[in-house]
mmCIF file of the C-alpha atoms, coordinates in Angstrom:
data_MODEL
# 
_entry.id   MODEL 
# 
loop_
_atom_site.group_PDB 
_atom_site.id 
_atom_site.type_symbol 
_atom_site.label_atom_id 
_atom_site.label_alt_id 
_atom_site.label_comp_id 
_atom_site.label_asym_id 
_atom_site.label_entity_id 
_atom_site.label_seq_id 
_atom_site.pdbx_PDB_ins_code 
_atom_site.Cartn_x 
_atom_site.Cartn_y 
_atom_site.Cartn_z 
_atom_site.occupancy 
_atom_site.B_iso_or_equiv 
_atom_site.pdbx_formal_charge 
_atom_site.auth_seq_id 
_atom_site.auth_comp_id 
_atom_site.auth_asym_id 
_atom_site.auth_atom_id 
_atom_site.pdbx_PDB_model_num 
ATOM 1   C CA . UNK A 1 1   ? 2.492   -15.922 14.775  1.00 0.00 ? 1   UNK A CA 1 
ATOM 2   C CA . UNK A 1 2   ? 0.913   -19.515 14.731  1.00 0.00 ? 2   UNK A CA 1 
ATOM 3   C CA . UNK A 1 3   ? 3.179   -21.759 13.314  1.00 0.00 ? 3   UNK A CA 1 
ATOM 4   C CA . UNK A 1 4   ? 0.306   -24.779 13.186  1.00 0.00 ? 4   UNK A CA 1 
ATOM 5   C CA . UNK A 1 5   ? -1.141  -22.475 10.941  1.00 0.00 ? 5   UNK A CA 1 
ATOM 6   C CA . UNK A 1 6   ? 1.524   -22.342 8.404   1.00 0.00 ? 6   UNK A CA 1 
ATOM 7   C CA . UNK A 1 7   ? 2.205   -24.447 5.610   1.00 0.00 ? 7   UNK A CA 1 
ATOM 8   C CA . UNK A 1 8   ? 5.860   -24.539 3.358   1.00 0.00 ? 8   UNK A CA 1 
ATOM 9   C CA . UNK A 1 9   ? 5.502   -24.147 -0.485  1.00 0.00 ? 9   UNK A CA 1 
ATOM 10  C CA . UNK A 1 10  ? 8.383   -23.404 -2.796  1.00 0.00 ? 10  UNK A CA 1 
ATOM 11  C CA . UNK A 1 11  ? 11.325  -21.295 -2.671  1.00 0.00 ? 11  UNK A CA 1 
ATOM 12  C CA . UNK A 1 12  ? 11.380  -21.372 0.822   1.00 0.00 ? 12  UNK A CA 1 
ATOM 13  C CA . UNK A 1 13  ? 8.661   -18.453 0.888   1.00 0.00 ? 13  UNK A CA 1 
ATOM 14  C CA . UNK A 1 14  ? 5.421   -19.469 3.869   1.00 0.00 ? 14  UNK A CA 1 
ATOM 15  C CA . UNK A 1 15  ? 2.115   -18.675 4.147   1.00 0.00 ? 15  UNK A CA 1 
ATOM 16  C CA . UNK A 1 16  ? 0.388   -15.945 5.982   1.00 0.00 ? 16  UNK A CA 1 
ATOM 17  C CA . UNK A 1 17  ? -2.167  -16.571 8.499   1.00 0.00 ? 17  UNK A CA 1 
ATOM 18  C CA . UNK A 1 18  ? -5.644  -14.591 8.412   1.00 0.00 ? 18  UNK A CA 1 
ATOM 19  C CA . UNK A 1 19  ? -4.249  -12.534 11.505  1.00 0.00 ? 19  UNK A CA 1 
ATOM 20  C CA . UNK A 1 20  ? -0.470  -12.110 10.092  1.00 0.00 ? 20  UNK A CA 1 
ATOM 21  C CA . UNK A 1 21  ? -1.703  -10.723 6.875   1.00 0.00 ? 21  UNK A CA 1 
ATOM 22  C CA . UNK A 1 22  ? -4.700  -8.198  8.859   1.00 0.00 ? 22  UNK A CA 1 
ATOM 23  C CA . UNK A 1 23  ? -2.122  -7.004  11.331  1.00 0.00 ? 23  UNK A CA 1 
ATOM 24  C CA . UNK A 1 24  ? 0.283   -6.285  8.302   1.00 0.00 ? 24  UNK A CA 1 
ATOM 25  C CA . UNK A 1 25  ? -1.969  -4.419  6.393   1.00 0.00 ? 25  UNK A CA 1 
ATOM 26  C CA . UNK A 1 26  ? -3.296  -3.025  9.577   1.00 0.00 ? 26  UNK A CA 1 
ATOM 27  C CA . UNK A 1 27  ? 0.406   -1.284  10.360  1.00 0.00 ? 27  UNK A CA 1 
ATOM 28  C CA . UNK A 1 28  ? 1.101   -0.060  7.113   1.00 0.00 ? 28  UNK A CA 1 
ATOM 29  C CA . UNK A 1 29  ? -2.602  1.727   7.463   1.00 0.00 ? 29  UNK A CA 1 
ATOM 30  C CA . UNK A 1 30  ? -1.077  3.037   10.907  1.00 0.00 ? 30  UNK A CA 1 
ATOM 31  C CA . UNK A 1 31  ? 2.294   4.054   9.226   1.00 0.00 ? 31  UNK A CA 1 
ATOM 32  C CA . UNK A 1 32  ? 0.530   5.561   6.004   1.00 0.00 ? 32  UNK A CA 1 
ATOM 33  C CA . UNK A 1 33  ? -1.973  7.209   7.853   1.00 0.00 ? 33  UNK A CA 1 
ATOM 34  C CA . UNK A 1 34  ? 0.714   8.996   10.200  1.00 0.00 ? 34  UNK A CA 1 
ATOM 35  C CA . UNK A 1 35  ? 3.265   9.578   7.374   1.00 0.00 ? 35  UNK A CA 1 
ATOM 36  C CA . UNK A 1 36  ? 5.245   7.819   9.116   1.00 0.00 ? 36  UNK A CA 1 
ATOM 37  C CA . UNK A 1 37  ? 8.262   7.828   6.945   1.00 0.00 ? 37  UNK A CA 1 
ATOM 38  C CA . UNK A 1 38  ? 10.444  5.687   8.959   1.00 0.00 ? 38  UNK A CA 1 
ATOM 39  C CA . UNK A 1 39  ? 7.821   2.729   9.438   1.00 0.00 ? 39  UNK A CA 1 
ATOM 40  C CA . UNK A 1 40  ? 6.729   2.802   5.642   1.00 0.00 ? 40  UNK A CA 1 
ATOM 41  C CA . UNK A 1 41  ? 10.081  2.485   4.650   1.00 0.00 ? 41  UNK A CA 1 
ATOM 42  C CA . UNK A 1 42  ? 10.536  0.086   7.052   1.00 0.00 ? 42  UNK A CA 1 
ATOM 43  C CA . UNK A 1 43  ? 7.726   -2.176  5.631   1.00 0.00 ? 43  UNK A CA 1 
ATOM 44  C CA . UNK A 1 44  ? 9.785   -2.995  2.447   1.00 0.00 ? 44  UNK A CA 1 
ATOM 45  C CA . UNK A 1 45  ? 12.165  -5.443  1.746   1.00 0.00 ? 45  UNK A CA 1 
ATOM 46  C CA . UNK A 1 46  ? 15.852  -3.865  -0.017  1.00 0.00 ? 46  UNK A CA 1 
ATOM 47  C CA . UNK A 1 47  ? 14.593  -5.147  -2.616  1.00 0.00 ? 47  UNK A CA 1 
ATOM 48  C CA . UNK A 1 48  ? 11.332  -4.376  -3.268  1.00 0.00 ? 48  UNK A CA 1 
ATOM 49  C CA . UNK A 1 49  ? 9.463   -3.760  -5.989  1.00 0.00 ? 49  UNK A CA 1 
ATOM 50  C CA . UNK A 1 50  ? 6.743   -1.303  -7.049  1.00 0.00 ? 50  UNK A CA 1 
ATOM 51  C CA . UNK A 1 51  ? 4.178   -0.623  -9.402  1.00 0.00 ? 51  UNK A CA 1 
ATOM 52  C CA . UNK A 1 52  ? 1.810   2.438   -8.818  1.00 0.00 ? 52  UNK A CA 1 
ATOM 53  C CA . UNK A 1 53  ? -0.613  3.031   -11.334 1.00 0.00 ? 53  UNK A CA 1 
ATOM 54  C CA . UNK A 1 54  ? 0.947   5.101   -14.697 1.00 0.00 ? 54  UNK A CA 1 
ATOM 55  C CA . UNK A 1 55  ? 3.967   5.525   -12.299 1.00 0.00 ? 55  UNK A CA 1 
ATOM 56  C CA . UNK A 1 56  ? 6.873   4.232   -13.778 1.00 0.00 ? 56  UNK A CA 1 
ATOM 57  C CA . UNK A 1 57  ? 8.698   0.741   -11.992 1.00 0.00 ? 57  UNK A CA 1 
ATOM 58  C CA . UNK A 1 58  ? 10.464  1.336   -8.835  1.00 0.00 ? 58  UNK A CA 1 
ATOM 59  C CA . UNK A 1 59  ? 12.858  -0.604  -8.216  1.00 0.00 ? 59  UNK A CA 1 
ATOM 60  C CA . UNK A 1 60  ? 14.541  -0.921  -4.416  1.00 0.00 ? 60  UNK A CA 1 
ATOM 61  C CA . UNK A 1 61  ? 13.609  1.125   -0.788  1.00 0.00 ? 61  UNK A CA 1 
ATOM 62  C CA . UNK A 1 62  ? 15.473  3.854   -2.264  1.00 0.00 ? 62  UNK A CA 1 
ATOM 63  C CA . UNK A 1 63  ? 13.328  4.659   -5.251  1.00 0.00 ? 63  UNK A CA 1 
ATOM 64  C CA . UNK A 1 64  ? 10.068  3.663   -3.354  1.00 0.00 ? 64  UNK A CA 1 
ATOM 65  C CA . UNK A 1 65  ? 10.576  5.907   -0.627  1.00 0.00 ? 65  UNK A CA 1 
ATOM 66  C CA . UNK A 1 66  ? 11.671  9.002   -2.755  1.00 0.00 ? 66  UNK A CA 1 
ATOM 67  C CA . UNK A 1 67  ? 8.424   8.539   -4.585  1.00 0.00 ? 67  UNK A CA 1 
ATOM 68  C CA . UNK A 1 68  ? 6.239   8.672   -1.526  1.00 0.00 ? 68  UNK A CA 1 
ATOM 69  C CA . UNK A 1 69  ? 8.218   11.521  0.290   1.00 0.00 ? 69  UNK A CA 1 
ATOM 70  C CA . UNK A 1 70  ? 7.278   13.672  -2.745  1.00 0.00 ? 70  UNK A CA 1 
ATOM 71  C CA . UNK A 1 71  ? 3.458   11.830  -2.631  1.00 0.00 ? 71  UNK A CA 1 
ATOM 72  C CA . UNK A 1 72  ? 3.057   12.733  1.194   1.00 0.00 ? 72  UNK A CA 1 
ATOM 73  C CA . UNK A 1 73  ? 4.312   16.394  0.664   1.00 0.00 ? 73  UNK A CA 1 
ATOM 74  C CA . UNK A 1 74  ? 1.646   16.473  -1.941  1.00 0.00 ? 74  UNK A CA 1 
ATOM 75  C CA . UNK A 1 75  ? -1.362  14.922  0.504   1.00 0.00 ? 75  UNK A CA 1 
ATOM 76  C CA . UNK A 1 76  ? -2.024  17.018  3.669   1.00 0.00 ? 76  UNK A CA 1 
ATOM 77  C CA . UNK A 1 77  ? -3.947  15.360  6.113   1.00 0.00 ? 77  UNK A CA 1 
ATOM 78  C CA . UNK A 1 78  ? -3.947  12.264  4.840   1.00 0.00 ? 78  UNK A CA 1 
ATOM 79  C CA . UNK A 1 79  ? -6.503  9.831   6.296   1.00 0.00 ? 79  UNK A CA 1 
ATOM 80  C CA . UNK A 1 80  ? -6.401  6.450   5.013   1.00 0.00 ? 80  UNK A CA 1 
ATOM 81  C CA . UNK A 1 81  ? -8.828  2.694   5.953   1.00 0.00 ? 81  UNK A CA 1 
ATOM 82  C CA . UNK A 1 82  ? -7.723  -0.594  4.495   1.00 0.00 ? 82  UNK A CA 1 
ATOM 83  C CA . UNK A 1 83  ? -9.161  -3.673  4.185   1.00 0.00 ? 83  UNK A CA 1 
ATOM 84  C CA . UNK A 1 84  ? -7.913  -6.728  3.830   1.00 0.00 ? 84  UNK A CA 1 
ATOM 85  C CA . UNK A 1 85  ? -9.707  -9.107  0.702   1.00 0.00 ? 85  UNK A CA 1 
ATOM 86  C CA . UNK A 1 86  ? -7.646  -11.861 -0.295  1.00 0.00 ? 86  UNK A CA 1 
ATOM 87  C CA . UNK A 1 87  ? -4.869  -14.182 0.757   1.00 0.00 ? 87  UNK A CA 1 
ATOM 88  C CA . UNK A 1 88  ? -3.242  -16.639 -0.763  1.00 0.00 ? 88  UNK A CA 1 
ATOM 89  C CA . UNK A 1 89  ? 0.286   -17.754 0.832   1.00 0.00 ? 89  UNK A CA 1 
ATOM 90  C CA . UNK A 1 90  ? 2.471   -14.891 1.117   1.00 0.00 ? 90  UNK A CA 1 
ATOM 91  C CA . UNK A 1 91  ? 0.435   -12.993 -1.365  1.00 0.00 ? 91  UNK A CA 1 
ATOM 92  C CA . UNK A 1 92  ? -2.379  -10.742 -0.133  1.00 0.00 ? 92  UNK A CA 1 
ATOM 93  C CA . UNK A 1 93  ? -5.009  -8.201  -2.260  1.00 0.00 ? 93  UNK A CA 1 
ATOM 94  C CA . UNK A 1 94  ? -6.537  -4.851  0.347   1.00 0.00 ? 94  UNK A CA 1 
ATOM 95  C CA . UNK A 1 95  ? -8.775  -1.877  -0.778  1.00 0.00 ? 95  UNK A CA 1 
ATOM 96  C CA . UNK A 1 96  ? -8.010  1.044   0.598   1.00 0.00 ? 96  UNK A CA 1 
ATOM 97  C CA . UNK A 1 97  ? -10.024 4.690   0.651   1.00 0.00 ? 97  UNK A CA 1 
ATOM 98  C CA . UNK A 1 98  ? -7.881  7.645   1.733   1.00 0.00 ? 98  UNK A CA 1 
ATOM 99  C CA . UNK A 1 99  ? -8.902  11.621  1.617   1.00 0.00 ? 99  UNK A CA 1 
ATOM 100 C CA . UNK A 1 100 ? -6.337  14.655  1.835   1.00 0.00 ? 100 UNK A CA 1 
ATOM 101 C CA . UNK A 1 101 ? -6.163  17.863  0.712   1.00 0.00 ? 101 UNK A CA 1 
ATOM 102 C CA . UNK A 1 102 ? -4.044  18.427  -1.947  1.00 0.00 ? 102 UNK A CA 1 
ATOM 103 C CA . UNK A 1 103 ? -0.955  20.987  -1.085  1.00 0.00 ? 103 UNK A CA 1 
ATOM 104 C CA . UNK A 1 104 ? -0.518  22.232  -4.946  1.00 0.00 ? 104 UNK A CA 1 
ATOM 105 C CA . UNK A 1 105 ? -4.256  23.166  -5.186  1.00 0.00 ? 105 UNK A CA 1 
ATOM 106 C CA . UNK A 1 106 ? -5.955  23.610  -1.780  1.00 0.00 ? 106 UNK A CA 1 
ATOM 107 C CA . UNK A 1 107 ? -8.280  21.268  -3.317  1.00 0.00 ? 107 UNK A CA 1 
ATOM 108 C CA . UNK A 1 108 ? -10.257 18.551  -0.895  1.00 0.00 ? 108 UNK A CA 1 
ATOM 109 C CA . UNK A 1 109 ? -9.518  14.935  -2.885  1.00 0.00 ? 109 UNK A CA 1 
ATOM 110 C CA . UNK A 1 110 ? -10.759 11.307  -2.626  1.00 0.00 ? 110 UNK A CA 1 
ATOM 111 C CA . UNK A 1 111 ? -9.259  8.327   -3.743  1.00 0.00 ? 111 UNK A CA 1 
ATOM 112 C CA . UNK A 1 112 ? -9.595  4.432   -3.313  1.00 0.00 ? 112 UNK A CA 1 
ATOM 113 C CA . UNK A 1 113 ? -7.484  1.566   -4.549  1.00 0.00 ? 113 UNK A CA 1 
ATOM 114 C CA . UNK A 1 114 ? -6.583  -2.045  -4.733  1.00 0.00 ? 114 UNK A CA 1 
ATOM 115 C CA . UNK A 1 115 ? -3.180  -3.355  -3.803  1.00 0.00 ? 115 UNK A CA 1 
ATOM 116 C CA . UNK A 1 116 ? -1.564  -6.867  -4.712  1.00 0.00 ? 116 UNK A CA 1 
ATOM 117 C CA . UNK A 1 117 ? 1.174   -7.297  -2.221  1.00 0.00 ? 117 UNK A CA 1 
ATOM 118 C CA . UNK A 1 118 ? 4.048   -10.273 -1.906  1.00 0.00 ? 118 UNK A CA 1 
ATOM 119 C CA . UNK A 1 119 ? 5.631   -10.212 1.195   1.00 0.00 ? 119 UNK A CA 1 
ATOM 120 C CA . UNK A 1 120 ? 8.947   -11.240 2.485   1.00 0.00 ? 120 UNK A CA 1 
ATOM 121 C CA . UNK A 1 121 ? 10.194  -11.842 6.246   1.00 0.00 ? 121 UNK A CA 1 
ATOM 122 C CA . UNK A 1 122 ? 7.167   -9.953  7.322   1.00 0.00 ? 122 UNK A CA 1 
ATOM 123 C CA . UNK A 1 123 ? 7.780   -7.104  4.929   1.00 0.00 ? 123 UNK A CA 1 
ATOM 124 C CA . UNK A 1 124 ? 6.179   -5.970  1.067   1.00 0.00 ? 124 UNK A CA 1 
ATOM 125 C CA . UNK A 1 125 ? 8.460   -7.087  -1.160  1.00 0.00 ? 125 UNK A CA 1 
ATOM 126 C CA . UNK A 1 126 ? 6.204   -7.059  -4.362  1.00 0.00 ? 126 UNK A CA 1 
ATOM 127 C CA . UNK A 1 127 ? 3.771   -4.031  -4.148  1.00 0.00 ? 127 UNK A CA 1 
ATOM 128 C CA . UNK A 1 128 ? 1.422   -3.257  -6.810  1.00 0.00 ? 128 UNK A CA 1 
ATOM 129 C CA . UNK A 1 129 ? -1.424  -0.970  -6.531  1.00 0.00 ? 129 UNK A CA 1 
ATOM 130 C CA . UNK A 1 130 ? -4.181  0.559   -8.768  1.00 0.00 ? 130 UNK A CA 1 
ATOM 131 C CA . UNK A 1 131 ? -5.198  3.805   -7.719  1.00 0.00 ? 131 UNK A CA 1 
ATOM 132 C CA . UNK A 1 132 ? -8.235  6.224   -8.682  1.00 0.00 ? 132 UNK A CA 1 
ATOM 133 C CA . UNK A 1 133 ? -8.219  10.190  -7.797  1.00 0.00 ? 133 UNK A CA 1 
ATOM 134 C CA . UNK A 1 134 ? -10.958 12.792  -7.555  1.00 0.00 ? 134 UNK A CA 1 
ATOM 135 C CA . UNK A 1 135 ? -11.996 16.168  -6.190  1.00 0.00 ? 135 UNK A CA 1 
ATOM 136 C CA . UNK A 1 136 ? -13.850 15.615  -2.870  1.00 0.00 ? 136 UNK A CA 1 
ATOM 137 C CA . UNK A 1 137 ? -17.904 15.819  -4.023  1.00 0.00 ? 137 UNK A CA 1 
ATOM 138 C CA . UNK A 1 138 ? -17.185 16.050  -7.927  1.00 0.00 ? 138 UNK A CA 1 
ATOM 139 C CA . UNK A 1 139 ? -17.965 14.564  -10.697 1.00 0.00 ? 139 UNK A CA 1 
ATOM 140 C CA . UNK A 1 140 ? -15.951 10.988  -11.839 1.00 0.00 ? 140 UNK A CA 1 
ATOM 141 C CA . UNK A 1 141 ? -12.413 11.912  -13.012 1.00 0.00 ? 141 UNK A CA 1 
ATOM 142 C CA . UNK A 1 142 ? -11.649 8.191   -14.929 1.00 0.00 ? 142 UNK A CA 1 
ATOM 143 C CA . UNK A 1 143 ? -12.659 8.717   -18.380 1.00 0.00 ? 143 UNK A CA 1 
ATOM 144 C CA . UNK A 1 144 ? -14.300 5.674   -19.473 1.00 0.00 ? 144 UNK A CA 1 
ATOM 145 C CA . UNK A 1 145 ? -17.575 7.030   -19.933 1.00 0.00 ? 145 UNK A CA 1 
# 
């Protein structure tokens, strides 16, 4: 961390460097993309907060981390790149794309999605993502056309 680099706003929160915010979103990549359980949940405040796609609010580690135990059982072989797009004090926007085969179906399966993430003490507190889902090499699955 480079403290120079910082700058105080309200409620006590700071601001993420460049390299704070790419190495953050650089180890939850590492910890997603290894189901790494213990990291992920890790990565979240108590508190946290989260908003994934039509998925109803979760509310706390607890409810986050049930949801993606069940979502990682579901996703075998789960590769996963982020990138980092936006950041704005201790708020940051990535894109991810991610492939897996899906356990229920056999079925090869794409996705990519954008995150809005407010973080806390180095950890997500706020995390809400959009998230789009198709068969590997098939048509569009969103219907808006």
């Amino acid at each position: 961390m480079n403290d120079v680099e910082r700058r105080d706003v309200d409620n006590d929160e700071y601001v993420l460097t460049w390299t704070e915010a790419s190495q953050l979103v650089q180890a939850v990549e590492n910890a997603f993309g290894a189901a790494d359980l213990a990291a992920i949940e890790d990565g979240f405040t108590e508190d946290a907060v989260a908003r994934f796609a039509d998925f109803p609010e979760m509310r706390g580690r607890a409810a986050i981390m049930q949801f993606l135990t069940a979502r990682f059982a579901r996703t075998l072989g789960y590769k996963l790149t982020k990138k980092l797009q936006v950041l704005t004090g201790n708020r940051l926007a990535n894109t991810w794309d991610a492939s897996w085969t899906d356990a229920k179906t056999g079925k090869a399966m794409v996705g990519r999605g954008t995150e809005i993430w407010v973080v806390r003490g180095g950890r997500i507190a706020v995390w809400d993502a959009t998230f789009n889902v198709w068969e590997k090499g098939g048509a569009p699955a969103t219907p808006v056309v």
